[in-house]
Structures are given as structure tokens and as C-alpha cells.
C-alpha positions as CSV (number, residue, x, y, z in Angstrom):
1,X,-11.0,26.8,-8.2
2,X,-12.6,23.6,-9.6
3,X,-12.7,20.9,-7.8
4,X,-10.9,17.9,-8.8
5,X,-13.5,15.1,-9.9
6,X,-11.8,12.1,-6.9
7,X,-12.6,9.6,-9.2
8,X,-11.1,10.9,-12.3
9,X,-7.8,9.8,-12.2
10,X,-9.4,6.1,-12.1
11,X,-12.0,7.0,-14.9
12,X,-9.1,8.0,-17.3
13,X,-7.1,5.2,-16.2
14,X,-9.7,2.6,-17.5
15,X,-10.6,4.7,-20.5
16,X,-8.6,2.7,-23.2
17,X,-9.0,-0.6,-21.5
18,X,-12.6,-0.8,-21.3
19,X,-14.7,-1.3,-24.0
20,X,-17.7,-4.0,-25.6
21,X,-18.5,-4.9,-29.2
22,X,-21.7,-3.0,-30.5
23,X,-24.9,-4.7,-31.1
24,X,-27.6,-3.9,-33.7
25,X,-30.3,-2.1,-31.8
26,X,-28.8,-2.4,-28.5
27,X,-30.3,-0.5,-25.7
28,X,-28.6,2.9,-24.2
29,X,-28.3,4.8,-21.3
30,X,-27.7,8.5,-23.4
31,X,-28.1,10.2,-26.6
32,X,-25.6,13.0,-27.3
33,X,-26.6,14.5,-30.9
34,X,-28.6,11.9,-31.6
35,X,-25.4,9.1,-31.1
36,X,-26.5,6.6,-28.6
37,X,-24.1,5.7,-25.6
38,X,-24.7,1.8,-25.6
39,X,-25.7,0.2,-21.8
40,X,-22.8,-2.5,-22.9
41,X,-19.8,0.1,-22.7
42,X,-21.8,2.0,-19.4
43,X,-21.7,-1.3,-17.9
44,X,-18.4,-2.1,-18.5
45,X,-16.8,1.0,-17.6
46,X,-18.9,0.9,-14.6
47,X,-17.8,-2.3,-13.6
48,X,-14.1,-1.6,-14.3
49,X,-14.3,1.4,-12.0
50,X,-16.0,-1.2,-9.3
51,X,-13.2,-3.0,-9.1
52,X,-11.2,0.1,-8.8
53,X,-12.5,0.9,-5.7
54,X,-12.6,-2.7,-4.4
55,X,-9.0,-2.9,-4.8
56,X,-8.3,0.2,-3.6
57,X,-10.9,1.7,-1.2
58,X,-13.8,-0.8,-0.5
59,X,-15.1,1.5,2.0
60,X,-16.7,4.1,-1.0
61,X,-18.5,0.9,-2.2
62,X,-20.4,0.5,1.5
63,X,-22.1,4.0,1.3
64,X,-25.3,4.6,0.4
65,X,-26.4,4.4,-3.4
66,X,-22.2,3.4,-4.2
67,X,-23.0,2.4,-7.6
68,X,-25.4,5.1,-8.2
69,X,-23.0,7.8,-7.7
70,X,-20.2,5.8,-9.2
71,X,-22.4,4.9,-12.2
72,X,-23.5,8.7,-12.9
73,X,-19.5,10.0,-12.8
74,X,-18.9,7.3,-15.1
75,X,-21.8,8.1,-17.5
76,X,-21.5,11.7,-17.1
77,X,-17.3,10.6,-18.5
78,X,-18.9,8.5,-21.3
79,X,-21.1,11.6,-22.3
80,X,-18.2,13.8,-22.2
81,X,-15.8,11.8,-24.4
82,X,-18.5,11.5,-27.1
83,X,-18.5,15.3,-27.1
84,X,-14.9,15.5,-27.7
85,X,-15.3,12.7,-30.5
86,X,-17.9,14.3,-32.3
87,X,-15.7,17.9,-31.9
88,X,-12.7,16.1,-33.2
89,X,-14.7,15.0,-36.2
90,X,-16.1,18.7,-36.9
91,X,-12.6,19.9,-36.5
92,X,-11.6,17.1,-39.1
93,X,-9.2,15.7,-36.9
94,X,-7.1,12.8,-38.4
95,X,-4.6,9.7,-37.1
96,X,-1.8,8.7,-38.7
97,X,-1.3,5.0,-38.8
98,X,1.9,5.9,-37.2
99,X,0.0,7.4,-34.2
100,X,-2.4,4.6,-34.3
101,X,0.6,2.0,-33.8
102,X,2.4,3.7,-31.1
103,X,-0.9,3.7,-29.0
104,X,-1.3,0.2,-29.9
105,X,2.2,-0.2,-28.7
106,X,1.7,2.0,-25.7
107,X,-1.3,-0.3,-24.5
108,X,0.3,-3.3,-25.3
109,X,3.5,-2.3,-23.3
110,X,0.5,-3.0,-19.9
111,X,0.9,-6.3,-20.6
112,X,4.5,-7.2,-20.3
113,X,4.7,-7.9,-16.6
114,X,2.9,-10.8,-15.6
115,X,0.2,-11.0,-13.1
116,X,0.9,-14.4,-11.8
117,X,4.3,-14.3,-11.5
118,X,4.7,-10.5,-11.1
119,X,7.7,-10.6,-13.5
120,X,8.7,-8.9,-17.1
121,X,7.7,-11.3,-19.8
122,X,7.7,-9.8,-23.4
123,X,7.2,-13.0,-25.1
124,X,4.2,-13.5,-23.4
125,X,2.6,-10.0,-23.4
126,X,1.2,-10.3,-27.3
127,X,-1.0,-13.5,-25.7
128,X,-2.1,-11.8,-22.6
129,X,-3.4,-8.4,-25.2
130,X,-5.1,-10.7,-27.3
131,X,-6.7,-12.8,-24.0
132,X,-7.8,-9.1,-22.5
133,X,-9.4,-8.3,-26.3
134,X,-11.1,-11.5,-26.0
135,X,-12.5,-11.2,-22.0
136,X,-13.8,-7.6,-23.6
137,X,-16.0,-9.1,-26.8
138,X,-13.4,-7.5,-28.9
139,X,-10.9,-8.0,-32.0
140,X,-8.0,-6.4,-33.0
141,X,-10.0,-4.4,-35.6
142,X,-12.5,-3.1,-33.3
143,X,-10.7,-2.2,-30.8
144,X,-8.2,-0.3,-33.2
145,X,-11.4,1.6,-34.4
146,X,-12.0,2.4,-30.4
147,X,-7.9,3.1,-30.1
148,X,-8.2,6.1,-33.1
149,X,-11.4,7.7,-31.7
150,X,-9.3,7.9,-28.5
151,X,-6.4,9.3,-30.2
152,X,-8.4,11.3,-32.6
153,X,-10.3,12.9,-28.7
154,X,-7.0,13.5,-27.5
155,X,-5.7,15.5,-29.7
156,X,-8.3,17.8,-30.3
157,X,-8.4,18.1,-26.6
158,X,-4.7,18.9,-26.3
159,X,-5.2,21.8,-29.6
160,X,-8.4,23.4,-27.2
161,X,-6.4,23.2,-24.0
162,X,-3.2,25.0,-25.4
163,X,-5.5,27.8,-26.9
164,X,-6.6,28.6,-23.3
165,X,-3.9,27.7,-20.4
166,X,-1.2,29.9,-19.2
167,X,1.9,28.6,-18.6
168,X,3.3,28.2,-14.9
169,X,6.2,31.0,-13.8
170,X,7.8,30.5,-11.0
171,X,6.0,33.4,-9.7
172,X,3.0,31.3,-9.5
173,X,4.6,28.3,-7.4
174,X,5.7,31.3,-5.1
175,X,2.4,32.6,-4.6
176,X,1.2,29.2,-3.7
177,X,4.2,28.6,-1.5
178,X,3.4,31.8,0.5
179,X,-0.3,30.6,0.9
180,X,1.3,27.4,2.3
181,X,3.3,28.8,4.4
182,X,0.5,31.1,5.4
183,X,-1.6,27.7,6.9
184,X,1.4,26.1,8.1
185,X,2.1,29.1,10.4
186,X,-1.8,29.2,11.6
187,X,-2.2,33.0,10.7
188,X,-5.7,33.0,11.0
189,X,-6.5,36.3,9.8
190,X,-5.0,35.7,6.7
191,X,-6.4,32.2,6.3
192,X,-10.0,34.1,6.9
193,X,-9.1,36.6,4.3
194,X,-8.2,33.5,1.9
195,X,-11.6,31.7,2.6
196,X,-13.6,34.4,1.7
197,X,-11.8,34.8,-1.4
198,X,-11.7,30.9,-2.8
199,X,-13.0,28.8,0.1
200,X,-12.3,26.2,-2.3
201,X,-8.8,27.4,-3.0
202,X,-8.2,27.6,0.6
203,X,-8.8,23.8,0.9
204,X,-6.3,22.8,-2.1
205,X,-3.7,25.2,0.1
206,X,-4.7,23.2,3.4
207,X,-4.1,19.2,1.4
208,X,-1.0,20.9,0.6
209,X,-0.2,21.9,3.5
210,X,-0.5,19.1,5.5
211,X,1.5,17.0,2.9
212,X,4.3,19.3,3.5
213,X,3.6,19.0,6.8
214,X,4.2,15.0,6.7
215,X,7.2,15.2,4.5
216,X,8.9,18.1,6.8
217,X,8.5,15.6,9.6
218,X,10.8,13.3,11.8
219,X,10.4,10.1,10.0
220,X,12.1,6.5,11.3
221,X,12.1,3.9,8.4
222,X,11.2,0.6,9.8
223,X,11.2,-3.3,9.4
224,X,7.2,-4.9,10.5
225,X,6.4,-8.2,12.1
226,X,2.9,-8.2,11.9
227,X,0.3,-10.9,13.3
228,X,-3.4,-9.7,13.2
229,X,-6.0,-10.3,15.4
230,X,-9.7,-8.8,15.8
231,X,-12.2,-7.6,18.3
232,X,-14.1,-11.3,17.6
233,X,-11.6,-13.6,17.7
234,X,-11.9,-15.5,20.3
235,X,-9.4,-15.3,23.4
236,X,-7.6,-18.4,22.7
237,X,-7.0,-17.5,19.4
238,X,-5.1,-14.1,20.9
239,X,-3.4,-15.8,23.0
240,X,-1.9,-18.7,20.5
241,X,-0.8,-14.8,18.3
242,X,0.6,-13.3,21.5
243,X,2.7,-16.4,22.1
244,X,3.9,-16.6,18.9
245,X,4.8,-12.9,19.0
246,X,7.2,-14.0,22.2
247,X,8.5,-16.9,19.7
248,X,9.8,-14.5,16.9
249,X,10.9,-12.3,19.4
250,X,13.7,-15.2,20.9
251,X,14.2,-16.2,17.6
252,X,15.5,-12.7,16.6
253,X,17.8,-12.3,19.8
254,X,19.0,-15.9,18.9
255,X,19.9,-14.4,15.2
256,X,17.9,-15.3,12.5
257,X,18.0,-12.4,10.0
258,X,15.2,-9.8,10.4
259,X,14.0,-9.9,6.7
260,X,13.5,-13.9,7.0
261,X,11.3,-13.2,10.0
262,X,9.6,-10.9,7.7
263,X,9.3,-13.7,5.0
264,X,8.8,-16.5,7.3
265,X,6.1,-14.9,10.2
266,X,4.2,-11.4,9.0
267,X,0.7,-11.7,7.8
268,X,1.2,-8.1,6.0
269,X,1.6,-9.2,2.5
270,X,1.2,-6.2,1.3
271,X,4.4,-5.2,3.1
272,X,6.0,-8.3,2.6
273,X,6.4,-7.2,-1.1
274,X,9.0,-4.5,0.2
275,X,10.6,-6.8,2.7
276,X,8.3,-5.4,5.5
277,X,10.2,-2.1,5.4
278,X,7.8,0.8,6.0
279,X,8.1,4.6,6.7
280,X,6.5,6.1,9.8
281,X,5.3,9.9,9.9
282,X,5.9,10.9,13.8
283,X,1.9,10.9,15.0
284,X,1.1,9.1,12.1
285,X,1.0,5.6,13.1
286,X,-0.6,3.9,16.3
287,X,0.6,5.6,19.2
288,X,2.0,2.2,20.9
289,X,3.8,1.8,17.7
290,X,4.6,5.8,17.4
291,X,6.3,5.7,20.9
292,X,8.4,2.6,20.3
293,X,9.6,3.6,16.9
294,X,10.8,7.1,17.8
295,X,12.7,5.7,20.9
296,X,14.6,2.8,19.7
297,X,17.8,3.4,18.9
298,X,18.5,2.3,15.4
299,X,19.4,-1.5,14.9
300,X,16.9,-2.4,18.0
301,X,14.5,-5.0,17.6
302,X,11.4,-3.5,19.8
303,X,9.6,-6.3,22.0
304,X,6.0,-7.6,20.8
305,X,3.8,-4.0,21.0
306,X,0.2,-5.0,21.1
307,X,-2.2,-2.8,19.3
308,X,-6.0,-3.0,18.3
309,X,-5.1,-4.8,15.4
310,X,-2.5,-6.7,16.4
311,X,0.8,-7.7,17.8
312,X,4.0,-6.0,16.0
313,X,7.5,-6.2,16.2
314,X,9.6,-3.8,14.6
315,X,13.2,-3.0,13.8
316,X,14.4,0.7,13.3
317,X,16.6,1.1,10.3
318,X,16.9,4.7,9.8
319,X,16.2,8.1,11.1
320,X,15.2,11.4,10.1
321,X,15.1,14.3,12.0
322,X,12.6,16.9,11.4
323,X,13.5,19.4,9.1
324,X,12.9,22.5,6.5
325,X,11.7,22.3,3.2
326,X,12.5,25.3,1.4
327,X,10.7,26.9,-2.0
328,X,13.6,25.9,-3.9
329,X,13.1,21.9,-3.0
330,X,9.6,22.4,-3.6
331,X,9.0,24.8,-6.6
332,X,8.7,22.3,-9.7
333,X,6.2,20.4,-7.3
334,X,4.0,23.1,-6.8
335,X,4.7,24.1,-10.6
336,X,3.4,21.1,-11.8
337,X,0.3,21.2,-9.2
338,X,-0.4,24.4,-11.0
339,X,-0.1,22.7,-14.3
340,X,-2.5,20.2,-13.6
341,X,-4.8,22.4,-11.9
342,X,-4.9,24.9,-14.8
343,X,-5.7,21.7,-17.2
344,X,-8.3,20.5,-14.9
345,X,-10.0,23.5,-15.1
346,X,-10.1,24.5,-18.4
347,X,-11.0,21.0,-19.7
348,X,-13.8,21.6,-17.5
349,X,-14.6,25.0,-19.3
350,X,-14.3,23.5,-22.5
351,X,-16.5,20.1,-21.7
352,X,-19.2,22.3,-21.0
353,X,-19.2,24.5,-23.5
354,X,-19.6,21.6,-25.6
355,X,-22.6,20.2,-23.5
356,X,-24.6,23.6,-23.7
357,X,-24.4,23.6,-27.4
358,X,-25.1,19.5,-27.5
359,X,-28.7,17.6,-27.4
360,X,-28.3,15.5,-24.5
361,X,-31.0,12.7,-23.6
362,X,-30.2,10.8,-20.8
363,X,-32.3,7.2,-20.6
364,X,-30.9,5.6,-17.8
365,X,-32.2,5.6,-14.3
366,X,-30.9,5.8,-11.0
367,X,-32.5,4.5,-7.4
368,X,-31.0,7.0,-6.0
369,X,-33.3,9.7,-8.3
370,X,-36.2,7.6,-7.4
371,X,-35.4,7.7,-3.7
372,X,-35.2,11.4,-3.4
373,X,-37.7,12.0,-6.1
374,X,-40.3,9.9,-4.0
375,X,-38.8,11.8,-0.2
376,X,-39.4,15.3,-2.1
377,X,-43.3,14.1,-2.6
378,X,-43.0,12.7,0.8
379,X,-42.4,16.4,2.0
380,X,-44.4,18.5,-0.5
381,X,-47.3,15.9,0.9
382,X,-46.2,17.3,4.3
383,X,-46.5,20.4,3.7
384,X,-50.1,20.6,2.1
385,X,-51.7,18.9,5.2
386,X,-52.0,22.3,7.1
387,X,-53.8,23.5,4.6
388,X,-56.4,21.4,4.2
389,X,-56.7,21.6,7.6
390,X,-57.1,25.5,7.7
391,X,-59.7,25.2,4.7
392,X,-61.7,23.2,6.7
């Protein structure tokens, strides 16, 4: 099977979001058919997808060549989505101005809940579209001209993909539940068989797997006190959050409400959002935390647990034994995994058969290309020496 592009979700996330006005004779990073991809959209896309990962996994952004590797998936996208344009224009693919307005709407719809205050706020939403328009170098007419070629993409797109993809049966999310069940019961000659078939498919199986794994497991639902510390801070400063840890604790056992604690004391804020309340996975979490949680009976307030991280105190709310998920609790899950799969794949097939019929230039380079690019001379440079060794 194909496998699934990790940053695609984010890439189609920012897709109608993102976007710069054109300039007269503005410099590019691609041709595709002779229509330039401008550096101001690769930039901004780029950028958007930055801050993706910056929110959401900083680590990717400390490896080697980050941007690089980000900045080729993102132009490789751009390329692709001025393939489907162009298609959609051979195809003589039209929008209705009513299809034009409920995308509008649809993006517009983002913008309800404010950022500041984290609350619905319809009256406001019109100013914070028109604010976004403005932070991107675009008006309302420009960006309506970006909205239709993405509407115009989309459903060409949609007309290719239902020529091709075969609808999910129920047989087919019982196939995949057997090769589940086939990992989760370690029968290793069958997994063998299975990896020398799809190795790749064996891999989806085993992320399933283990996800069924977690949600099959005894889970506790907990309430976190947490107070950070870390492997610099000075000993002083430990103790002054070990102390404090002992202070929450006696103000609990004197009464105050566990969720005020939460409110008043944990420096978890992304927690704090639901009240502190977290799930645990048995062997999941920290195994001073793991033993504590599992043990407690619910209602108990655990005593400060000090971690690497940290002192916690936790409340156990609610318990879940382990249990047995069945194919029938699982089935339109797995149905729908097949879906997307299926689409993944033959939007895939499709992309490139548009790319080997396309002229494709691409302008813009990468360190990373120069890097290897200059090791490969490195090495070719290597191995000549013995030869002109030999000659002489």
C-alpha cells in the first residue's frame, strides 16, 4: 500500500487559508506547463506549515535540513494542485456562484470562535475574515478567484476518484480485522507471511493494532496537579515545588474542591482547559504515576508522586477494566480506514499520471541537494584516488 504522506493532513488543512497577491514578474520556484508557481505562495504555505509543526510537534523542526524537507512536501503539494487546476480547466469544469458562496461561507464559519477569548462570536467573525484577507495581501475578490480554482480542483478530483475506487464491504473491514487480530495474538508465522506480501501493509495492520491495543486496555480517568521542574533547576528551586506539592496536598484533606486546586495550583494549562481531567492507558504514563493511578481506589487523592518532570498529585475518578472489542464495535472504523486508504491511493495514481504527461521545471533550490550533491563528489573523489595510484 501507499504510504500516507505524515504531513498531508496539515498541507490540506492550510490549503484554502494560505495564499499571497501575484506580482508582475515575480520570481518562482516551478513551472508546470509553462504556469509559474510564484516564491510568494511557496513561501507562505511553507511558513503556514512551520507553524504547524511548532504548535504541534517542534521536535520535526530540530532535525536536520527541517525546512528543506518541509519546504519540498509543500512544493511538491503546490505542483500537484496546479495539475488538478489545469485538468479541471481541460475538463471544462465550472462553479456555480452558489458553490462559490457556500465555500466562502464554509471558510468564513473558521472565524466565528474567538482566539482571545476562546468563545463563539458571530458578529465578530465577518471582521476577523476580512483582518486574515488583509494579514495575507489579499481582497475579497482575489481571494474568491483562489476560492473557485479550489472548488473548481475539487471537484474534478472527486469525478477522477469515483471513476476508480471500490467501495468498502464489510468483507473488507473483516479481512483487516483478522490481520489485526493476527498481530495482536503474536502469530509470527503468519505476520512473516504478511510481510513478505505488503511489508508496508503489515505496518498500517501493526498502528492499528496497537491502537486497539490502547483502547482494549484498563484505563483510570484522572484529575492532575501538576508542578514542573527540570534537570537545571537549581535545588532550591525543587525544593520550594516539593513543598508546595505537601501544601496542596493538606489543603485537599482540609477540603477545598479538587477542580479549584486544578484552577488555582497546576502549571498544565493545556489540561487546565479540561479541568485537569486526563485519561491514562495502563503502561502508558510514567510508571510512578502508572502505579499510583491503578491502585487508588476511586475518590483518593494520591500523595505528591515525584517524577522526572515533576511533582503530581492526582485524583482517580473512574475506572475501566480491560476488556474486548469485538468486529462489530469496530467495523465502520476500519470501513472508513479503508475508505480513506483507497482515496489516498488512487489520488496518488491519478497525481502522477498527471505529472508524467506535464512539463515540470523546478527552479528552486534546496541546501540539503547541495549537501549531498557536494558528499556524492566527496565520495566519487574517493574513489578515483586508488587509481591514480595504480597508474602510477
Amino acid at each position: 500500500m501507499i504510504k500516507t504522506n505524515k504531513i498531508l493532513a496539515v498541507l490540506f488543512a492550510v490549503a484554502l487559508s494560505t495564499g499571497v497577491q501575484a506580482k508582475v514578474m515575480e520570481s518562482s520556484v516551478a513551472t508546470v506547463n509553462g504556469q509559474p508557481i510564484l516564491a510568494s505562495e511557496y513561501d507562505s504555505f511553507l511558513e503556514s506549515v512551520v507553524e504547524q509543526y511548532q504548535a504541534s510537534a517542534p521536535q520535526v523542526l530540530t532535525r536536520p535540513y527541517a525546512k528543506d524537507v518541509l519546504g519540498k512536501e509543500v512544493l511538491k503539494e503546490l505542483i500537484s494542485k496546479e495539475l488538478v487546476y489545469q485538468a479541471s480547466q481541460e475538463a471544462k469544469i465550472t462553479v456555480k456562484d452558489s458553490e462559490l458562496d457556500e465555500g466562502l461561507n464554509e471558510i468564513k464559519s473558521r472565524f466565528v470562535i474567538d482566539e482571545k477569548t476562546g468563545q463563539p462570536d458571530q458578529k465578530g467573525a465577518e471582521k476577523r475574515f476580512s483582518e486574515a484577507l488583509k494579514k495575507q495581501g489579499m481582497t475579497l475578490k482575489t481571494y474568491k478567484a483562489k476560492l473557485s480554482k479550489e472548488i473548481a480542483s475539487r471537484k474534478l478530483m472527486e469525478q477522477e476518484l469515483q471513476k476508480t475506487i471500490k467501495p468498502v464491504e464489510e468483507a473488507d473491514a473483516k479481512a483487516l480485522f483478522d490481520e489485526v487480530q493476527v498481530v495482536l495474538k503474536n502469530n509470527t508465522k503468519k505476520i512473516k507471511e504478511m510481510e513478505k506480501q505488503d511489508p508496508q501493509h503489515l505496518q498500517e495492520v501493526q498502528a492499528i493494532a496497537a491502537k486497539l491495543k490502547q483502547l482494549s486496555a484498563e484505563q483510570v480517568r484522572i484529575g492532575h496537579i501538576y508542578l514542573a521542574t527540570t534537570k537545571d533547576m537549581p535545588a532550591a528551586e525543587v525544593a520550594k515545588k516539593a513543598q508546595l506539592a505537601q501544601q496542596i496536598k493538606k489543603e485537599l484533606d482540609g477540603g477545598m474542591d479538587f477542580s479549584t486546586a486544578v484552577k488555582n495550583y497546576t502549571e498544565d494549562k493545556q489540561a487546565l482547559a479540561a479541568g485537569g481531567d486526563m485519561i491514562l492507558i495502563k503502561g502508558m504514563a510514567p510508571k510512578e504515576i502508572d502505579a499510583k493511578a491503578f491502585t487508588l481506589a476511586v475518590g483518593k487523592v494520591s500523595d505528591p508522586i515525584k517524577t522526572d518532570v515533576g511533582y503530581h498529585i492526582i485524583k482517580v475518578k473512574e475506572k475501566r477494566a480491560e476488556r474486548n472489542i469485538g468486529f462489530d464495535e469496530i467495523k465502520n472504523d476500519l470501513g472508513q480506514y479503508i475508505a480513506q486508504t483507497r482515496i489516498l491511493e488512487a489520488q496518488a495514481k491519478y497525481l502522477e499520471s498527471l505529472a508524467n504527461k506535464a512539463d515540470i521545471k523546478i527552479t528552486k533550490e534546496f541546501e540539503m541537494d547541495k549537501a549531498l550533491a557536494a558528499e556524492e563528489a566527496k565520495q566519487e573523489t574517493v574513489k578515483a584516488e586508488p587509481q591514480k595510484e595504480t597508474k602510477k
